[in-house]
C-alpha positions, 0 to 999 in steps of 0.5 A: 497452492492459492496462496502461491497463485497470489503471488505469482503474477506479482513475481512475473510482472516485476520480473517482466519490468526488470528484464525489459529494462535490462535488455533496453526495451524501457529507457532510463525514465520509464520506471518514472513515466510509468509510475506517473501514469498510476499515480496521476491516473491508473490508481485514482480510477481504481479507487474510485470505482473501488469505494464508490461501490463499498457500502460505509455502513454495517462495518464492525469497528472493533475489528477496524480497530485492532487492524488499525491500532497495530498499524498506526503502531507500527507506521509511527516506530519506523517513522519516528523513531527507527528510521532515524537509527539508519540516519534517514533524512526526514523527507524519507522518514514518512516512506520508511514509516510506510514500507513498515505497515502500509499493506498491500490491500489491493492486488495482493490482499484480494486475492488472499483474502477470497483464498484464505477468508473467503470474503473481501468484506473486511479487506474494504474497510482496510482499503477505506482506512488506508485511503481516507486515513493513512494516506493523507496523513503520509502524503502530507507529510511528504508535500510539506517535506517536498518545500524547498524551505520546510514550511507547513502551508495550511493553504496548500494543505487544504488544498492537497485533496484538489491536487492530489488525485489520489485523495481526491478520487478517494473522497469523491468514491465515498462521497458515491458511496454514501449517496447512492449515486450511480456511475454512468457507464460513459464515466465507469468504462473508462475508468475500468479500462484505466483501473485494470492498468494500475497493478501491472503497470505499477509492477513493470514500473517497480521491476524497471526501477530495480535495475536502475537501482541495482547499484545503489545498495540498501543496507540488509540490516534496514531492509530486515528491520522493516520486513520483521515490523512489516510481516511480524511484529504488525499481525502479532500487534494485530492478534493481541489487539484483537484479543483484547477487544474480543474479536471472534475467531474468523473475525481475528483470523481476517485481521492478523492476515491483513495486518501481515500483507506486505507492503503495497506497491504505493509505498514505491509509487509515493516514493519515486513520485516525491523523489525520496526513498525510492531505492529503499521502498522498492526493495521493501516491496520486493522483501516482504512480498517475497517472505510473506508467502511464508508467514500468511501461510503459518499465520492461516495454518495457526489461527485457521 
């Protein structure tokens, strides 16, 4: 049963969403307005005071390692060569790429993680990977894709992380992080207050987007095919990187069951932010957290 109290507020937030959408309590644009609000604000704070309180040293890097050779593996088949069989266009390409291995390590992974591992040690350096690695590499991507003529501006990709606030809250968390320098109370209250909106809000605003796109079908077959890379062939790549670099047992047992959260709400925010995918990474949200219950239950009974 602590792997379905995991999963049951993130059920009843995106219901809760949807039902105010649906009754009119939220207008047409307040899955946008919402989701602007985490990006630019919510997300960034919870961010920062996430890494800036992650110590960088100690880390076991073979375990990160397997963690992150299925996950770039995965990320690169649906990017570049699966999304092109459902006839993606490639501003969305980076967005199915994400749908298929980018974890939800946060709302999600914690909870599992202090259920199931008993420690949210591992669950940090995922975060870490995730924040510094992968999402530059996908925002990127969906900036220069977001040019009206397709250009690759080295200036303006320099300059992403000043006006990107979720890279550069990041970058400033480790930078604190490596430095030893204390937040303020006057400077991490607020930013408390703000972080502790990010999950519900990002939940209401996925909730509130599903009835908007209740009409506009999404292929079951896609919506499969990322869910089976999503929750099984990313944990199994997982397992047989870990063997293959010899990770002990609670150390392999934490990077299958990262490696099989489903896909982060991010995915949506990014999506509805850049104004591509967005109807896909919404129900690839939806899918895989739903199916992962089962699956992080059989990989802990298997590998436990």
């Amino acid at each position: 049963m602590s792997l379905v109290s995991a999963f049951v507020p993130i059920w009843i937030l995106t219901a809760v969403g949807y039902a105010a959408r649906r009754r009119g309590m939220l207008g047409a644009s307040a899955a946008q307005v919402l989701g602007r609000f985490v990006f630019h604000m919510a997300m960034p704070a919870a961010l920062f005071l996430k890494l800036s309180a992650t110590p960088i040293a100690g880390y076991d890097y073979r375990a990160l390692l397997a963690f992150g050779a299925s996950t770039a593996a995965v990320i690169g088949v649906g990017w570049l060569a699966v999304s092109r069989m459902f006839d993606r266009k490639a501003g969305e390409r980076p967005i199915w790429g994400m749908a298929a291995g980018y974890v939800n390590s946060a709302n999600l992974g914690i909870p599992i993680a202090q259920q199931v591992l008993h420690s949210v040690s591992f669950l940090a350096e995922v975060v870490l990977l995730q924040t510094l690695v992968l999402t530059p590499v996908v925002l990127i991507a969906l900036d220069r894709h977001g040019d009206a003529a397709g250009r690759v501006r080295l200036r303006r990709i320099a300059g992403l992380p000043l006006r990107n606030p979720v890279i550069l809250a990041s970058a400033l968390g480790v930078v604190w992080s490596a430095g030893h320098f204390p937040v303020p109370q006057a400077v991490s209250s607020p930013l408390a207050l703000l972080s502790g909106a990010a999950v519900p809000v990002a939940l209401i605003a996925l909730g509130a987007s599903l009835h908007r796109d209740s009409k506009v079908r999404v292929a079951g077959v896609e919506t499969g095919v990322i869910t089976v890379l999503k929750l099984l062939a990313q944990p199994l790549l997982a397992l047989a990187f870990g063997l293959l670099l010899h990770l002990t047992a609670p150390d392999l047992l934490a990077v299958v069951v990262c490696a099989g959260l489903p896909t982060a709400q991010n995915t949506f925010i990014f999506a509805q932010e850049y104004g591509v995918g967005e109807a896909l990474a919404s129900r690839a949200v939806i899918v895989t957290t739903a199916f992962s219950l089962a699956t992080l239950a059989a990989t802990t009974a298997l590998l436990g």
